[in-house]
C-alpha positions in Angstrom: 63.7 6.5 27.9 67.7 7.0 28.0 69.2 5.8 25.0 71.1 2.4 25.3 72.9 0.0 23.1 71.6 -3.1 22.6 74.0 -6.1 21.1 73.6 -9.4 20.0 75.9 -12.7 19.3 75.3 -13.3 16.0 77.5 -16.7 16.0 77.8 -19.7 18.6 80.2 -19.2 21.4 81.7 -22.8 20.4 85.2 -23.0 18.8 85.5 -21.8 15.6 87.3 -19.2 13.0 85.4 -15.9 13.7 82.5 -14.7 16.3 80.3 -11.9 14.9 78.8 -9.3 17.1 75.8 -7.1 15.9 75.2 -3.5 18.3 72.8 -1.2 17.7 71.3 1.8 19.1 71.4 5.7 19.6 74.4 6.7 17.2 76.2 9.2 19.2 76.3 6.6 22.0 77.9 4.0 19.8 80.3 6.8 18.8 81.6 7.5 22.0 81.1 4.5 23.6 82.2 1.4 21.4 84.1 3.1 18.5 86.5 4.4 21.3 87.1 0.6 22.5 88.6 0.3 19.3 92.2 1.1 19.0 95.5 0.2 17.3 97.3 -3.0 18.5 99.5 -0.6 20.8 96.4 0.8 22.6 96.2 4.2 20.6 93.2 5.8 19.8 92.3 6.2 16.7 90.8 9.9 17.5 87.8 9.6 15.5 84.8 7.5 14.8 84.3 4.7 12.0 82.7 6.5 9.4 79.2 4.6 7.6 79.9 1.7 5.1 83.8 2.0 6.7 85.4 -1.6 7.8 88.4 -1.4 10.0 91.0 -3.4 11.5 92.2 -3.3 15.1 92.3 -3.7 18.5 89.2 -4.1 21.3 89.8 -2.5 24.7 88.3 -2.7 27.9 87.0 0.5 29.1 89.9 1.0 31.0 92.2 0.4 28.2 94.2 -2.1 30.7 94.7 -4.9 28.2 93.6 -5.8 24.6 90.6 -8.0 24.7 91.0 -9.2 20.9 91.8 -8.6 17.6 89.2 -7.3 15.9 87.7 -6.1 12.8 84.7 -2.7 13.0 82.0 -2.1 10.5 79.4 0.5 10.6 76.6 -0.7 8.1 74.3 2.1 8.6 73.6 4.8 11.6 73.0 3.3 14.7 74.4 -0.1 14.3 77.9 -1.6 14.1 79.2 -5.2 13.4 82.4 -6.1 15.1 83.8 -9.2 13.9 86.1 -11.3 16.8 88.3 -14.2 16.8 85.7 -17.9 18.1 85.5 -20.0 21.2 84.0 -19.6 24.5 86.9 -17.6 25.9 87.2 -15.1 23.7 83.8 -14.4 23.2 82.7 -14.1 26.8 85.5 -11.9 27.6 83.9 -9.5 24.8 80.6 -9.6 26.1 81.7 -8.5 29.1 83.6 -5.6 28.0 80.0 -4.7 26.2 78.3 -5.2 29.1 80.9 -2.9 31.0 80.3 0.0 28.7 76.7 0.0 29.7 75.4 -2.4 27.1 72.5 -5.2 27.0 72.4 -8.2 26.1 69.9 -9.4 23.8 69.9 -13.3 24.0 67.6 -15.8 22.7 65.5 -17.5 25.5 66.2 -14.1 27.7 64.3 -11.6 25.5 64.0 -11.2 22.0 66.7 -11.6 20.0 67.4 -8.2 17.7 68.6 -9.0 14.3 68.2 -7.0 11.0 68.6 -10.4 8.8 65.6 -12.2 10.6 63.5 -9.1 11.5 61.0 -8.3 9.7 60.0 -4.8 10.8 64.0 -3.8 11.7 65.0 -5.1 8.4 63.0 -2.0 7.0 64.2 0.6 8.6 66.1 3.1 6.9 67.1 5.7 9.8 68.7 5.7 13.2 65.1 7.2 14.9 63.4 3.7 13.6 65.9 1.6 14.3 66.0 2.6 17.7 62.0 2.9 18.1 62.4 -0.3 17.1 64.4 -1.8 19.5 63.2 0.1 22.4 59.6 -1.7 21.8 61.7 -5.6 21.0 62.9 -4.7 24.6 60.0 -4.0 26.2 58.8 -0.5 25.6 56.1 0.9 24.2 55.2 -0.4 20.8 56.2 2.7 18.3 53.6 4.8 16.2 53.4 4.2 13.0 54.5 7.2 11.3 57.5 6.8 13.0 58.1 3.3 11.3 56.5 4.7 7.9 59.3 7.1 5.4 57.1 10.6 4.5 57.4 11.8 1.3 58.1 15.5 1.4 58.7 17.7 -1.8 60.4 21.3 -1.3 58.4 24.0 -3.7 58.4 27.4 -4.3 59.7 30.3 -6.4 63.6 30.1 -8.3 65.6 31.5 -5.5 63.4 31.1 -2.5 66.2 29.0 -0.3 65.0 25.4 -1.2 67.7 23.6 -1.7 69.6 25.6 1.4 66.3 24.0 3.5 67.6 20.9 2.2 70.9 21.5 2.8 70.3 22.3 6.5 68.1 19.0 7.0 70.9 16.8 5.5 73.4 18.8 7.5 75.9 19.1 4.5 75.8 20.2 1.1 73.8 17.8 -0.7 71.9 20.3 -3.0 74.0 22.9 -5.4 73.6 26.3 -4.1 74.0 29.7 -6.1 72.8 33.1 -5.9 71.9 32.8 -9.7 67.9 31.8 -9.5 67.2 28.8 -11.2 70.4 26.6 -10.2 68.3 23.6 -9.5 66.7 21.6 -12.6 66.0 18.6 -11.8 64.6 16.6 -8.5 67.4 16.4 -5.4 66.3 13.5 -3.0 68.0 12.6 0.1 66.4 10.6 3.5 66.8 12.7 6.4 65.5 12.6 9.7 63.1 15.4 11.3 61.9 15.2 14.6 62.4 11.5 15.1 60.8 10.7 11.9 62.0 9.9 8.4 61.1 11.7 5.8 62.5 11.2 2.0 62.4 14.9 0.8 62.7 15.8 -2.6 64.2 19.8 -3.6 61.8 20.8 -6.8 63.2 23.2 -9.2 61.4 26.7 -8.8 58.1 27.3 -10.2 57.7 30.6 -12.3 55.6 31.5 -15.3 59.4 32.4 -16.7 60.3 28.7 -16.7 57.5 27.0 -18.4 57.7 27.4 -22.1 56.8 23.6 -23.7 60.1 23.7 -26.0 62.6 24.7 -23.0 65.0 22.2 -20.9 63.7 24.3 -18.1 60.0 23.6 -18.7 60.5 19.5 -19.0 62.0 20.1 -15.7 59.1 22.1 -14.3 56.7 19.3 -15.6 58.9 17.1 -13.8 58.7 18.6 -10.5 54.8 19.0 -11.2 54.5 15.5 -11.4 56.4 14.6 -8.1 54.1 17.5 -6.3 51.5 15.5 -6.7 52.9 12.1 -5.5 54.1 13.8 -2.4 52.6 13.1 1.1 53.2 16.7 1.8 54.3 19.9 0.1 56.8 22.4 2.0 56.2 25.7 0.5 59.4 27.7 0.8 58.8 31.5 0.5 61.2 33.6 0.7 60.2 35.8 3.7 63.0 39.0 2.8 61.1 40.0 -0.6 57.7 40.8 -1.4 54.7 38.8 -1.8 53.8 40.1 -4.5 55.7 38.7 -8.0 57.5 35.5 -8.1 56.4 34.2 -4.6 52.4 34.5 -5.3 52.9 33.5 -9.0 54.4 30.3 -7.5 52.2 29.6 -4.8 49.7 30.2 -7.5 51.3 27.1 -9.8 51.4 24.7 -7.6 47.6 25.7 -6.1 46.5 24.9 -9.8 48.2 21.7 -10.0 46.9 20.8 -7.0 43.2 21.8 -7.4 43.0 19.0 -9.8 43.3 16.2 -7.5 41.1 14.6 -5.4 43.3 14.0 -2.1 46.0 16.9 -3.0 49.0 16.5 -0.2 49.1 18.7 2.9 50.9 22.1 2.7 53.3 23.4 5.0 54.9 27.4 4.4 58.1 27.6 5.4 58.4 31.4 5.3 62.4 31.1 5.0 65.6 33.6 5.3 63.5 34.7 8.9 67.3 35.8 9.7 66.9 39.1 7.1 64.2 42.2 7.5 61.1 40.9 6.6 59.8 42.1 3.0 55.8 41.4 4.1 53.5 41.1 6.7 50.5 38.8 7.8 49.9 35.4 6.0 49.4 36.8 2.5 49.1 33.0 0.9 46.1 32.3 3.2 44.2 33.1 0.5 46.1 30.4 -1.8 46.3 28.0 0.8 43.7 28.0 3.5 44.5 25.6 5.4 48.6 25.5 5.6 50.3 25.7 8.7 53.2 27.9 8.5 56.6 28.2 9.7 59.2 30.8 10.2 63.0 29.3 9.5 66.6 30.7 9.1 68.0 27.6 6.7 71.5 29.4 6.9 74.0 26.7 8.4 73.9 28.3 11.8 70.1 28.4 11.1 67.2 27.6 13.3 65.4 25.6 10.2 66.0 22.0 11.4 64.6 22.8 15.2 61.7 24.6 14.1 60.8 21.4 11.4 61.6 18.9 14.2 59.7 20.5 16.8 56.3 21.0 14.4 56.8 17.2 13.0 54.5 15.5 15.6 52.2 18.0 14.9 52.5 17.4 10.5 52.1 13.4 11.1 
């Protein structure tokens, strides 16, 4: 199904101080479509989009930028939804649900199909990214009724050797810097968690420090941290065991692989493992699947997680497959 943006009059159309106007759907579509309608009270554009938790005052435009609808003020609570807040009465609301409608919108209206509403929602209330907010709203409009791993937030952990390109798998997920990155091995201590989006689903992902037998003396800062990231290993839904694919097997990848096998041979339902063989964009430093042995029953991955990387398509494109 085409994405579409779906809005919502949040107040009566009878006189009063303000209107409030609730839109939601794909997020790039909202970017070009509605934040453009918004302008400065001379009709200038403001040339780029309202950024997330951002309120701003101006001007709405028709489509055709003839004449200034109202005076408005634009919110964007989270992806895939903004609030824009109009002057009451009949008049003025009408005239901008038409210019909705004329940049392609729907109308979600009580007694003409169900009314879409994050305050009075149950299930929409919930949602934490764009991909279930809008499987959401494609099944309140008539569509198929979403599964529910797409409505449910995974809980991923990133593990593997010091060095192995974790946090730069994160990094490429989140598309920014959210980890610290540095050739020095060991830069991450403690537990970096971000909600990203993978393939339509949510995942909250967590970036481990590295595992090594070199890290795990009982007195050290680094082995409270290593305990640390033990204990979220085995809280996780599923591991993602990044390897670096340029080295050997042999040393700090097997010792690693080799940790976390042991901490998870003591549970009962130990999470599902995933091997991202990572930095696929340098010569390869082994062959074959040497962790089979380790983990038998891991489906694996090859990824670049450099910025102009391949890691994010490959993840997306295996997630239906994980869940």
């Amino acid at each position: 199904m085409d994405p579409v943006i779906y809005y919502k009059q949040m107040t009566s159309g009878e006189s009063g101080a303000i209107a409030i106007f609730h839109l939601y759907g794909d997020e790039a579509l909202l970017s070009s479509r509605m934040d453009v309608l918004f302008r400065g009270k001379g009709g200038a554009a403001s040339g780029r989009s309202v950024s997330r938790g951002e309120l701003r005052y101006g001007w709405l435009y028709p489509p055709d930028g003839s004449e200034a609808v109202d005076e408005v003020m634009l919110a964007k609570p989270v992806e895939g939804m903004r609030v824009v807040m109009t002057h009451g009465g009949m008049v003025i609301t009408t005239a901008v649900g038409n210019t909705f409608r004329e940049c392609g919108c729907i109308e979600l209206a009580d007694g003409t199909a169900h009314p879409i509403d994050a305050l009075d929602d149950p299930i929409l209330s919930h949602c934490l990214t764009e991909a279930q907010a809008a499987a959401v709203l494609r099944w309140r409009a008539g569509g198929p009724e979403p599964k529910q791993s797409l409505l449910a937030t995974h809980r991923v952990v990133l593990a593997g050797a010091p060095n192995a390109g974790k946090s730069c798998v994160l990094n490429h997920l989140c598309r920014y810097d959210r980890a610290f990155v540095h050739p020095e091995a060991g830069a991450t201590r403690d537990v970096v968690d971000e909600l990203v989006e993978v393939g339509g689903y949510t995942v909250w992902i967590g970036d481990l420090p590295g595992f090594s037998h070199a890290i795990t003396a009982r007195d050290s800062l680094a082995g409270d941290a290593w305990r640390r990231a033990a204990g979220r290993l085995i809280q996780s839904e599923m591991i993602w065991f990044v390897v670096d694919s340029s080295v050997p097997w042999e040393g700090e990848s097997a010792e690693a692989a080799a940790a976390v096998a042991s901490i998870l041979a003591a549970q009962e339902h130990p999470p599902k493992v995933l091997v991202i063989a990572n930095k696929a964009d340098l010569p390869p430093g082994w062959n074959g699947t040497p962790w089979q042995d380790i983990f038998p029953h891991a489906e694996a991955v090859r990824v670049s997680s450099l910025p102009q990387g391949d890691a994010n398509d490959v993840l997306a494109a295996h997630a239906a497959i994980l869940w």
